[in-house]
N, C-alpha and C positions, 0 to 999 in steps of 0.2 A: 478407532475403527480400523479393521483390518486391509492392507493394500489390494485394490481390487487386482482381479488374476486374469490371465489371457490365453486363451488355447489359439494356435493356428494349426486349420485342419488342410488338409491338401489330397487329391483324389489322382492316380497317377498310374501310367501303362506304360511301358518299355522309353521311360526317361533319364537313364543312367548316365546321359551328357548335360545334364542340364541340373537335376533334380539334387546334386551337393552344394552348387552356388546357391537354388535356393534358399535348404537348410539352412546353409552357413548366415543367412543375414536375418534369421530369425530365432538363432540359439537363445538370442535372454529372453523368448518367450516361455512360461509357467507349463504349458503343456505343447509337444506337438503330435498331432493325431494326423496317419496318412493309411487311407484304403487304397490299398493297389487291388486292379483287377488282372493280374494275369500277367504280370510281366515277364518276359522270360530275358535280359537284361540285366540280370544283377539289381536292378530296381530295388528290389524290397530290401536287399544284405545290405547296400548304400545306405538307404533310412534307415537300419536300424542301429549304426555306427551314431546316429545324431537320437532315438528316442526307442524307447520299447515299445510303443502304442504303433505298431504297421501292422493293419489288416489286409489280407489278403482274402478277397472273396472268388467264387469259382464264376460268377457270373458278369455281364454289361448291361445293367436296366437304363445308361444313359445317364447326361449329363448331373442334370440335377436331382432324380432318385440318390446318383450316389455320391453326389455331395450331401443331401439329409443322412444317406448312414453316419457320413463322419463328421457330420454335425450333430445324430446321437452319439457319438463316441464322447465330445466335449465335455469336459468337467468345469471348467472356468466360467467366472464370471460373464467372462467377454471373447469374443470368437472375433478369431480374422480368420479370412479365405484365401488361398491362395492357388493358384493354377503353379503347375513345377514349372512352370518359364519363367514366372514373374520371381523379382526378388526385390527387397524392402532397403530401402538407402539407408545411412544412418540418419540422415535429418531426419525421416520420417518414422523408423523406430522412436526417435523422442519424442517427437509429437505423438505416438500413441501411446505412449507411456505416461506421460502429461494427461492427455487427451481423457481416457480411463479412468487418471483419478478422479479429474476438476468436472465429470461433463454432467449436464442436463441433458442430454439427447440419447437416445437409444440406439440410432444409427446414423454411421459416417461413409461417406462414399468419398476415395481415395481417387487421383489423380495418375494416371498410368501413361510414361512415355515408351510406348513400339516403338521395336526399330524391325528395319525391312530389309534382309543380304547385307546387318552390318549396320546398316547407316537409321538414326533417330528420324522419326518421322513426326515433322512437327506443323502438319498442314494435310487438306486433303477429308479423308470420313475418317483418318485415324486420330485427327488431333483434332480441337481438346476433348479427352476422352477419359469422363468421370464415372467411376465403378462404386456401386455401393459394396464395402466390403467389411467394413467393422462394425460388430454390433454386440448388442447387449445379449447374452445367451438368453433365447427362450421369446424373444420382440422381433423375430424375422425365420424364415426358411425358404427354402428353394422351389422352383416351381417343376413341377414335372417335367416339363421341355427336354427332350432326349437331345439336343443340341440348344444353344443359343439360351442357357438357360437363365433364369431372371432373379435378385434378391428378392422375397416378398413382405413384405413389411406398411404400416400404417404410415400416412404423414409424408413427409419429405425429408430427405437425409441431409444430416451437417455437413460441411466439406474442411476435410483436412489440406494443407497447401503443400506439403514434401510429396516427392513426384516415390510412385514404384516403378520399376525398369520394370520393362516385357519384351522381352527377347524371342519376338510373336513364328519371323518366318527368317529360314536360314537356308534355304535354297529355291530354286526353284521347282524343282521336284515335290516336294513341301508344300508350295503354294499350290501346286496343280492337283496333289491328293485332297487339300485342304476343300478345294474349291466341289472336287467335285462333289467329295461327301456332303457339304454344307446345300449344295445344291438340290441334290436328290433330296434330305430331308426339309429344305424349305420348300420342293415343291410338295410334298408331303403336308404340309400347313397347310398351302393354298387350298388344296383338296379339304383338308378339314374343314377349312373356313367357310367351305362353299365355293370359292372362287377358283373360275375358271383360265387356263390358258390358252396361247394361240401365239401363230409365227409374231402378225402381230406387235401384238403385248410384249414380246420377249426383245424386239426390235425397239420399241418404244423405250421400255424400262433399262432395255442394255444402252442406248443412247440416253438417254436422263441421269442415269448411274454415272459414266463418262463425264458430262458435262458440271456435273455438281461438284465430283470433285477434283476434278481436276484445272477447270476455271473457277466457279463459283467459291470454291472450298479452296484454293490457292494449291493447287497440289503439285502446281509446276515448280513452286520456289523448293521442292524437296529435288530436283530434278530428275536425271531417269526414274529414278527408283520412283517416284512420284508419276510419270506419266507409266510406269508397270502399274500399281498398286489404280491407279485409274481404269485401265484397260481391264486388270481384273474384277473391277467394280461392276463394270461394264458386263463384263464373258459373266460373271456370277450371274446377274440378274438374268441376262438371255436366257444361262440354261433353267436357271430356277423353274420360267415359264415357258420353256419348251417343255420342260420336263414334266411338268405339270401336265401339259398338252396329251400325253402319251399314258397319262395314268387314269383307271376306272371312274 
């Protein structure tokens, strides 16, 4: 019987500081497939040093529309995802190479250590923080979610035990763009969901945010960087539902 095969697809915007140490830790995979939307970057000429499959499309339908294009792209058996921050250790390339041949399970959700300005964040809402990310081609897809988007799949996923690095947030400038965009389009949810915002709510959920993880969630043993990555738990949720507060 033929060795099962593996595409890793990856979806990618002006990430030319980050986006070859990816690469480099997933060259023995069978195929890699990357849609750039627009980078201006050098982005696309960097991927294609590592694969001829880099598409570049002229548009942004959001997170998970354009991870399904380059999850049609895939030819392999078996697909990994990969965000260009994160990159694959070698424990955990052999475990997925193992994993592929011998497996019963359709899908695996991999083990991902952030780090924060630098430092591993092993405590708090980041840690332990399990990603469905390997699957069978064709037994999973993404969900529409224009942010925060979700693997969809039947069942519950196997877990692999070798960690992937996510080299999530590298300054703070970063985390402040990060937060806001995330903010605006979760309050964007809320509104869909029906639910409504208020000072409030946004007072409430920004203090419950805080407290979870930064006592509850041990997030002081990460220290400063731990009571930041708190504080920002905190400011997200406020604005989330302030924001919400101010929309139709």
């Amino acid at each position: 019987m033929a060795r099962p095969t593996l595409s890793v697809i990856i979806i990618a915007r002006n990430e030319a500081a980050l986006i070859a140490k990816c690469l480099d830790s997933v060259t023995w995979a069978d195929e890699i497939v990357v849609v750039d939307s627009g980078s201006t970057d050098g982005t696309p000429e960097i991927c294609r040093r590592y694969t001829d499959k880099v598409f570049v499309t002229p548009d942004w339908p959001g997170f998970g529309p354009q991870k399904n294009r380059a999850l049609d792209l895939a030819t392999s058996d078996w697909v990994l995802a990969l965000d260009a921050d994160e990159t694959i250790s070698i424990p955990l390339a052999t475990e997925i190479a193992a994993t592929i041949a011998l497996t019963p399970h359709d899908v695996y959700a991999v083990k991902r250590l952030s780090s924060f300005l630098g430092r591993p964040i092993r405590h708090g809402d980041w840690w332990p923080d399990e990603v469905p990310r390997l699957f069978r081609r064709g037994c999973a897809r993404f969900s529409d979610d224009p942010v925060h988007e979700r693997l969809v799949f039947e069942g519950r996923p196997a877990r692999l035990r070798a960690l992937m690095m996510h080299d999530s947030i590298r300054s703070l400038d970063q985390m402040c763009a990060k937060m806001n965009h995330y903010t605006s389009a979760g309050a964007e949810r809320l509104a869909r969901a029906g639910k409504r915002g208020g000072l409030g709510k946004a007072i409430r959920h920004g203090l419950w945010a805080f407290l979870r993880a930064y006592f509850f969630k041990r997030g002081f043993l990460d220290g400063r960087e731990g009571f930041i990555l708190a504080v920002s738990a905190a400011e997200s949720a406020y604005y989330r539902y302030l924001k919400r507060l101010y929309l139709p």
